[in-house]
C-alpha positions as CSV (number, residue, x, y, z in Angstrom):
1,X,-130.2,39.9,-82.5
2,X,-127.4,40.4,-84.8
3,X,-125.8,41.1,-88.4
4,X,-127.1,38.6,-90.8
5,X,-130.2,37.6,-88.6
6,X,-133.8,37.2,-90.6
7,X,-136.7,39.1,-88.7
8,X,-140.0,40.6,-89.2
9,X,-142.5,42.5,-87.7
10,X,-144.8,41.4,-85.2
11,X,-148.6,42.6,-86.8
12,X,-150.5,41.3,-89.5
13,X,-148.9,43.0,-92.6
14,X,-145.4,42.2,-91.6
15,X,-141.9,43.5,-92.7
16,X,-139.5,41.0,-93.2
17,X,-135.9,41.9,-93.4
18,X,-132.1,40.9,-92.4
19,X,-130.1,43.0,-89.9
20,X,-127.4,44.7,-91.6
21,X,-126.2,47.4,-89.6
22,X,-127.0,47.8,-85.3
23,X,-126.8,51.0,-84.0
24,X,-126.6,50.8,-80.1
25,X,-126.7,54.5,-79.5
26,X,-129.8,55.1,-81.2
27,X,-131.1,51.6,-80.3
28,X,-132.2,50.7,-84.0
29,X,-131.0,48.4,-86.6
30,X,-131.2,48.6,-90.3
31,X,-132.9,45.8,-92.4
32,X,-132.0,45.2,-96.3
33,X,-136.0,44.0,-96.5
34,X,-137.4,41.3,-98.3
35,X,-140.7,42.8,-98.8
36,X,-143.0,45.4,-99.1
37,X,-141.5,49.1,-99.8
38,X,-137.6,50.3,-99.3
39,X,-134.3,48.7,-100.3
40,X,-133.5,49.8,-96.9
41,X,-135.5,50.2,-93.6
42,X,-134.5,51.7,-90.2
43,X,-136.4,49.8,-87.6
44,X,-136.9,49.4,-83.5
45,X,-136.2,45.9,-82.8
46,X,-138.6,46.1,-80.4
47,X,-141.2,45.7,-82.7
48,X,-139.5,42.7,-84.3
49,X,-138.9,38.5,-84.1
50,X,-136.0,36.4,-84.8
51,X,-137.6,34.1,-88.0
52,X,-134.5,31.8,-87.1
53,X,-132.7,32.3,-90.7
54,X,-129.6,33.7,-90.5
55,X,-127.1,34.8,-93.6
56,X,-123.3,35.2,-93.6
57,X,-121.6,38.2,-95.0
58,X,-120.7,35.8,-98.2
59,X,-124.2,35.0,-98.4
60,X,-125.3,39.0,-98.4
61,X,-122.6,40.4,-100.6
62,X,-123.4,37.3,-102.9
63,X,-126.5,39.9,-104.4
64,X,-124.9,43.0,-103.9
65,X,-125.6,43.9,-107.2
66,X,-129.3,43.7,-107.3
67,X,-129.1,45.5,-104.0
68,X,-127.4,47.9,-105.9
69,X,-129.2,48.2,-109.0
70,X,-132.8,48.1,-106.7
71,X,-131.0,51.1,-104.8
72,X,-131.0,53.1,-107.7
73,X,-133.9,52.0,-109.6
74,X,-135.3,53.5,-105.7
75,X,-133.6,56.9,-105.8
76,X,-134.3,57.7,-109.6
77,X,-138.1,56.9,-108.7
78,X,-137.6,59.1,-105.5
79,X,-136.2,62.0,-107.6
80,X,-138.5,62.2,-109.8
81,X,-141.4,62.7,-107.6
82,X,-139.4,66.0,-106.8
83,X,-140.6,69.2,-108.8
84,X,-137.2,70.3,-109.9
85,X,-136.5,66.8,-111.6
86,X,-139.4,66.0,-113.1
87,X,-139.5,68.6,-115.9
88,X,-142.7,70.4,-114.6
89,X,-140.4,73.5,-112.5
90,X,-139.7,76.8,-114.7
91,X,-137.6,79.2,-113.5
């Protein structure tokens, strides 16, 4: 497995996602996914197939800014699930 590599979850609701960062220490990689949930997902590759597409950094950083823009569509939705952003907190 590597940066750039397509894979998704062995199971019947899969994830789908391509590597982006591989952390050796903690033996996990990070997927930017292509469906269901997070922007972002930090994963066991373990628990994961090669779907045999692979993209090139140019190919990646080609839709950084809908990664970006989907990142913080994410975090405004995350924050205001939190009582002291949502209005509903007096102090």
């Amino acid at each position: 497995m590597r940066i750039g590599d397509e894979i998704k979850e062995k199971g019947v609701f899969p994830v789908y996602g391509v590597v982006v960062q591989i952390d050796d220490t903690r033996q996990e990689v990070v997927l930017l996914c292509s469906s269901r949930g997070r922007l972002f997902r930090t994963v066991k590759p373990g628990d994961f197939v090669k779907t045999g597409l692979h993209l090139t950094v140019e190919e990646l950083n080609k839709n950084r800014s809908e990664y970006s823009k989907k990142l913080y569509k994410e975090a405004d939705e995350l924050l205001n699930r939190y009582t002291a952003f949502n209005g509903n907190y007096n102090n």
